[in-house]
Structure formats: C-alpha cells, structure tokens
C-alpha positions in Angstrom: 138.5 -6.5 78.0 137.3 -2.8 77.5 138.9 -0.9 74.5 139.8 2.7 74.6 136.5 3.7 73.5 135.2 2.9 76.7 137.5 4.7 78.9 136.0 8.1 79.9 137.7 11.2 79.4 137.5 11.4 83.1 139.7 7.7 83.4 141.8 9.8 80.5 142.4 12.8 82.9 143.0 10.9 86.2 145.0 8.9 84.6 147.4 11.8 83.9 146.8 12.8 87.3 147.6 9.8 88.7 150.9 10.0 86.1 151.8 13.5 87.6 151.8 12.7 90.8 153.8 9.4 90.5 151.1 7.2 91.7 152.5 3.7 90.0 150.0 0.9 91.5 146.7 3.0 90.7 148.1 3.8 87.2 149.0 0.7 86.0 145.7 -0.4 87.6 143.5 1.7 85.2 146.6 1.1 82.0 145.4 -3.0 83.0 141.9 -2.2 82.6 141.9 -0.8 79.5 144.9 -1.9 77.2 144.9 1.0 75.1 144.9 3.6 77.4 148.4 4.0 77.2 148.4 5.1 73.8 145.6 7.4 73.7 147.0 10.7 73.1 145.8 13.9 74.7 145.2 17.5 72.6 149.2 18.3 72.9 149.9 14.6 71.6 151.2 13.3 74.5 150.5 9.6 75.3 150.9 7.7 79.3 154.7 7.7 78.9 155.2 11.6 78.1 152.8 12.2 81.6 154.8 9.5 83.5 157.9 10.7 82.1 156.3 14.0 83.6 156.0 12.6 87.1 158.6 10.4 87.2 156.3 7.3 87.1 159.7 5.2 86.0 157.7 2.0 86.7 155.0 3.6 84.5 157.6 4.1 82.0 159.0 0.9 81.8 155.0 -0.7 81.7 154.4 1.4 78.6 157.6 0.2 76.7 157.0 -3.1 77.6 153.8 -2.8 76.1 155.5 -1.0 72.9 159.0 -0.6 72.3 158.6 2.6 70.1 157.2 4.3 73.3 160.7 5.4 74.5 161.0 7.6 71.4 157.7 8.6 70.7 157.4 12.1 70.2 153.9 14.4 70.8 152.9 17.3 69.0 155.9 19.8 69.5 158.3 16.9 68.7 158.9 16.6 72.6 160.4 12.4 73.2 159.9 11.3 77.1 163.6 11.9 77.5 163.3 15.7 76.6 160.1 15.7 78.8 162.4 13.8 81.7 165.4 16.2 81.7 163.2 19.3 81.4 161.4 18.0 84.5 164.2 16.4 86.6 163.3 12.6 86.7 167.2 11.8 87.0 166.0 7.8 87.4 163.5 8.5 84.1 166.9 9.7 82.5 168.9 7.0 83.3 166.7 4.4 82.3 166.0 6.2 78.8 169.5 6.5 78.1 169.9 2.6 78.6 167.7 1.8 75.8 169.8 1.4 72.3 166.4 2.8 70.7 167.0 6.3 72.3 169.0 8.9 71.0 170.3 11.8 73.5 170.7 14.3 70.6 167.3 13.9 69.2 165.3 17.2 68.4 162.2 18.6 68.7 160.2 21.1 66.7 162.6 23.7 68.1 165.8 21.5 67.2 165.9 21.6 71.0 167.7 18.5 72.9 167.6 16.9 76.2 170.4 18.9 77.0 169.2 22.6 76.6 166.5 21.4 78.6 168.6 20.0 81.5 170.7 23.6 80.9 167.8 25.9 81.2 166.4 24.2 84.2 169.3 24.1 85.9 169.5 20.1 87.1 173.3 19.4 86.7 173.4 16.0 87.5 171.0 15.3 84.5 172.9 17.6 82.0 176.4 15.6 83.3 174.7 12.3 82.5 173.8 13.1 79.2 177.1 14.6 78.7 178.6 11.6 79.5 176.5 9.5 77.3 176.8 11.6 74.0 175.0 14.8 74.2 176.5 17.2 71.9 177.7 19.6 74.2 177.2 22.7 70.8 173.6 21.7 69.6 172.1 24.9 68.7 168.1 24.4 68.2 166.1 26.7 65.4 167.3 30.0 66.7 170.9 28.9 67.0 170.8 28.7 71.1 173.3 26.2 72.4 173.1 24.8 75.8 175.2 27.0 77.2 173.0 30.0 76.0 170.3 29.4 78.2 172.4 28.3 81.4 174.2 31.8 81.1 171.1 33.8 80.1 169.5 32.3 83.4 172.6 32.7 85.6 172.7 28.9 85.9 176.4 28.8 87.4 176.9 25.1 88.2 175.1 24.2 84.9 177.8 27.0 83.1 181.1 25.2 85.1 180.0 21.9 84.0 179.6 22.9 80.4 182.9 24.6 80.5 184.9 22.0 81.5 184.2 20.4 78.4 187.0 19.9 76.2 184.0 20.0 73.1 182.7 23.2 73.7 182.7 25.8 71.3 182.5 29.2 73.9 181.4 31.7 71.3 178.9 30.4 69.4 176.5 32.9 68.3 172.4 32.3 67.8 170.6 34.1 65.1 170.8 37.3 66.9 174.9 36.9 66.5 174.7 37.2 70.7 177.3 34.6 72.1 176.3 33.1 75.9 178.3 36.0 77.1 176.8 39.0 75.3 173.6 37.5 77.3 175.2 36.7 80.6 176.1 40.9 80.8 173.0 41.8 79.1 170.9 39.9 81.8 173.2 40.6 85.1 174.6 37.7 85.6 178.0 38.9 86.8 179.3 35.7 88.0 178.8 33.4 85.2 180.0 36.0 83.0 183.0 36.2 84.5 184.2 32.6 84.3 183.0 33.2 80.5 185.6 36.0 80.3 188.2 33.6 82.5 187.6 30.6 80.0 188.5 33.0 77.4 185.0 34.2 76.3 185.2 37.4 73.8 184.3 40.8 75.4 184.5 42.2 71.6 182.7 40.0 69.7 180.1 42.0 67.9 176.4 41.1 67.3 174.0 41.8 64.5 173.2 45.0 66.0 177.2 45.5 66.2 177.1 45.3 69.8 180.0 43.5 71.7 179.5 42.0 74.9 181.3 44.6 77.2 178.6 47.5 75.8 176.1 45.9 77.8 178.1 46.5 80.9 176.5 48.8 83.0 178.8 49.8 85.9 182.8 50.6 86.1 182.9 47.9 88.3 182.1 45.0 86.7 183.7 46.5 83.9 186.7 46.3 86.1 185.9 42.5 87.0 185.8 41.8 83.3 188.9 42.9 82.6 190.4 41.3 85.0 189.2 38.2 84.6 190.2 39.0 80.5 193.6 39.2 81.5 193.6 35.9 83.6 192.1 34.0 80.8 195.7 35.2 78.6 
C-alpha cells in the first residue's frame, strides 16, 4: 500500500477538488489508495473531512471518521471543526450527521470564539441555525469581539435568521460587543429597516448608548423610519 509520501501534491489538490465538488466514488477511490491521505493536512490545516465537510461529501465524512473517530472534531489552523465549516457552507445533511455524534459539541469555538451558530447566522441558512438551536447551541455566544449570533444576522439584514433567533425564549436582545453596539444599533447603522423594526417590536432599546455614547436611534437617518421606530417602540410596551 502506498503511504502518503507517495501521494503527489497533485492527488493532494484533486483530491480537495474532488471534495469540493462532492464527487464521493472518485474520492474515496484515491482516500483507498493511499491510507493516509485523509489526514494530510493542507497550508490552512485542514485535512479530507474539513474539504468534504466543504462540499458536502457526507459519505466522505462518514469514510474519514470511520477511519478516525477524532476526525469529527478536528480543528485546522484557525480552530475551524467540520461542523463550523458545514454550517458556514450549508451542508444541512453534513450538519445533521455531526450533531449525531456524542464526540461533537455544537458550542465549540474557534480562534475567534466563533460557533456553528454565528456561522449559520451570518450566512443566512435557517434551517441549519434552527437545528443547532434545537440541539443546544447557545443562542448568546459572543466570540472574541463580543458578537452574538444575532449580531451578524441583523448587521446583514438576515430577517428569517433574526425571527428565528427571536423567538427564543434564551435570548438576551441587547447584548453589546466590544464596541458597546447591541444588534440594533447595527441593524439602523447598516439600513436594515425591517429587521430593526421587529428588534424595536421585541423590545430592543433605541437608547442604549455605545462606547462612543451613541444610542441606536442617532443612526437613524430619515423622519420616517424614525417614525416606524417609534411605533413599533410603542407596540413592543
């Protein structure tokens, strides 16, 4: 059997292409040739599950953990585990089958202190972020620079991804990050009328100052959504 040394770096690359693209049977084809393939790591640290992770190669996946148990939580260089990489990407079956395993945890950081989560909140894939949800996710994480979930959704205008985190019962609404912004000083700041109207509505504070002593409703750039924002401040009481 050939050892890792004799893989190519151009069997290592088309491997991850192969990975990226989801292309099971000729991936497990070259993993079968050479053994340790699947745990050769690339410059960013990243071994055959992190790429299938990446593609959504579940049957790649599962091959790899077979192979080594530890694989479901391995982490590469930024402290990125296949999970992360699967809710970042949207591989809702990858997801499901990490969250199985007893070895995974959903509320495991990386070099950020970023989770699963405020990856499935920033790019926007509710079905992934309700999943998690379901099975543990701390709805509040905050990562290094204090950033919950529900940070990025409403920086990014992420509305469903902003409902569904509302409508838990956990969820601390004014949390601020390091810049003492809560989601809603960034939902106005950014223009993102909608989401920070249900804010407001789910009794968000308009006067909460930041570090720079700026409340949310001094970012408010027109009469009108000023209007909207009281409004919706007055439903919320």
């Amino acid at each position: 059997m050939s050892s890792i040394d004799e893989a190519s770096k151009e069997e290592k690359s088309q491997l991850i292409q192969l990975l990226r693209e989801n292309k099971a049977e000729e991936a497990k084809r070259l993993l079968q040739k050479y053994k340790n393939l699947a745990y050769s790591k690339d410059d960013c640290g990243r071994t055959a599950i992190h790429w299938a992770a990446s593609g959504g190669c579940l049957e790649i996946v599962q091959f790899c953990i077979c192979l080594r148990n530890e694989d479901a939580v391995s982490a590469d260089d930024m402290g990125w585990t296949p999970l992360m990489i699967a809710s970042s990407a949207g591989r809702l079956d990858v997801v499901r089958y990490l969250i199985s395993l007893p070895l995974v945890d959903v509320n495991a950081t990386n070099t950020n202190g970023q989770t699963a989560l405020h990856y499935a909140a920033s790019k926007n894939h509710p079905i992934i972020l309700s999943l998690l949800l379901k099975n543990g996710a701390n709805v509040n994480a905050q990562d290094r620079y204090h950033a919950t979930p529900l940070h990025r959704a409403a920086s990014q205008g992420h509305q469903k991804i902003v409902s569904l985190l509302l409508a838990n019962p956990q969820l601390r609404i004014d949390v601020t990050d390091s810049s003492g912004c809560s989601p809603l000083h960034l939902a106005v700041e950014e223009h993102r009328e909608d989401v920070a109207l249900a804010l407001v509505e789910r009794g968000a504070n308009l006067n909460l100052e930041n570090k720079e002593k700026r409340r949310p409703i001094d970012f408010v750039d027109s009469r009108e959504f000023l209007n909207k924002l009281k409004s919706a401040e007055k439903r919320s009481k």
